[in-house]
C-alpha positions, 0 to 999 in steps of 0.5 A: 550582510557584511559591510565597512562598518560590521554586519549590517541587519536586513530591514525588508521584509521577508521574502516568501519564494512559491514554486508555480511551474512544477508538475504534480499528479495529485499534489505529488511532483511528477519525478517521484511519481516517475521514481516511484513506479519505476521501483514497483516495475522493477520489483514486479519481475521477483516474485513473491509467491505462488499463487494457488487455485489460478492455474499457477502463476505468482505474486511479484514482491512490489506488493510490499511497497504499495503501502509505503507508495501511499504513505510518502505520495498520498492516495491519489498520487500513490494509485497513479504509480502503483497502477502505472508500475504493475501494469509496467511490471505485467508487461515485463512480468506476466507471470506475476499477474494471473488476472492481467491488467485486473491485477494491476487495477486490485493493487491500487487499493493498497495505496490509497488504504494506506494514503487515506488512513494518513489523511485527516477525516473519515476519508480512510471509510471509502476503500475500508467499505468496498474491501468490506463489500469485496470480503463479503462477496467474497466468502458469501460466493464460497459458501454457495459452493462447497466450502463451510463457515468455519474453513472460510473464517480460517483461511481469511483470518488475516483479512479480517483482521486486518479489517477489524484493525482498519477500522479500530482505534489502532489506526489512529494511534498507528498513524500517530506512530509513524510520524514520530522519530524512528524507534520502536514506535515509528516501526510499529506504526509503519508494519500495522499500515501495511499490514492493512494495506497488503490485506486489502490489495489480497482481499479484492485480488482474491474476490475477482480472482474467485468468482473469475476462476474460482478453486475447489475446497482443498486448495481453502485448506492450503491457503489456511496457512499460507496466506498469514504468512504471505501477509506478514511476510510481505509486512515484513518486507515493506516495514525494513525497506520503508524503515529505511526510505523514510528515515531518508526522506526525513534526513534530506529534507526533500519537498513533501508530496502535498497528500504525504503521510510521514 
């Protein structure tokens, strides 16, 4: 403060501002939980991909950003967007929900994979053991039927690899990544993340979409190539546009969700 006789040096002490009144779904502010859903609505009317053995129908390209959902929101945060986003996005878009509301209920596991692998503890074990018990169910229901060891672990490869990640050391070193300046290390850590995620929301959705449908041994051999693809492809996709959106958040300064992973 300036006064007649020059700067005059506060003697007070300092005054910490808290904000009480703002609305927050799990440590999240309900504007970016409102922000965010609308963006999985949107992109919930481009599809993705075809998905095969489910009498058509396809995949919509908000499944990209599940991942990075979780990361800026925290799991808890992230679950009640991406569930409030598809399940506006299957209103607007049925065709990219083979299995309705189900479909919208599978993806939350993609958020809360990447939310609680940015979280402290062991708290990424949970969604990592029902997307084991998920794969399970789903390979042991394809060997009852026609479909041989060998095929399955082929078509799957980039589930259980991202399984295999999951749970490996690179999960940590991942999350150390992506809180580090944009570079290299940063988009590293980011597309190993959603690689993981992505994986898990394909692994549950095609457990219930298999024993509630299910398809013949062809189609396995179809999807062999198509699902890693899909996976990187998908990857890719989150990895650029999440690339740009934390370099934002970081830029800005905005206020973290309480459960942020960035």
């Amino acid at each position: 403060m300036m006064t007649e006789n020059g700067p005059q040096i506060p003697t007070g002490p300092r005054r910490v501002v808290h904000l009480h009144s703002q609305a927050v779904i799990a440590g999240a502010p309900v504007a970016y939980v409102s922000m965010l859903a609308a963006v999985v609505a949107g992109l919930s009317l481009i599809p993705f991909s075809i998905v095969l053995g489910t009498g058509g129908g396809t995949f919509p390209l908000s499944e990209a950003l599940f991942a990075l959902v979780g990361i800026i929101l925290g799991p808890g945060a992230g679950a009640v967007t991406v569930l409030v986003g598809r399940l506006i996005g299957i209103g607007l878009a049925p065709y990219t929900a083979g299995s309705g509301v189900l479909s919208a209920c599978c993806a939350v596991i993609g958020p809360v994979a990447a939310g609680t692998m940015c979280q402290s503890g062991s708290r990424w074990v949970a969604p990592w053991a029902i997307c084991i018990l998920c794969y399970a169910a789903y390979i042991g229901r394809a060997l009852t039927l026609d479909v041989t060891t060998h095929l399955a672990l082929i078509t799957t490869a980039a589930n259980w690899l991202a399984l295999l990640l999951w749970v490996s050391p690179l999960r940590g070193l991942a999350v150390r990544w992506l809180r580090s300046p944009i570079g290299p290390r940063m988009i590293i850590g980011l597309a190993l993340i959603t690689y993981i995620a992505t994986n898990a929301v394909n692994i549950v959705t095609a457990t219930v979409e298999y024993y509630r449908i299910g398809w013949p041994v062809q189609i396995w051999f179809v999807l062999a190539p198509l699902i890693p693809l899909e996976r990187l492809g998908l990857t890719l996709v989150g990895t650029v546009i999440g690339v740009g959106v934390l370099r934002g958040l970081r830029q800005v300064n905005l206020v973290k969700a309480e459960n942020a992973g960035y």
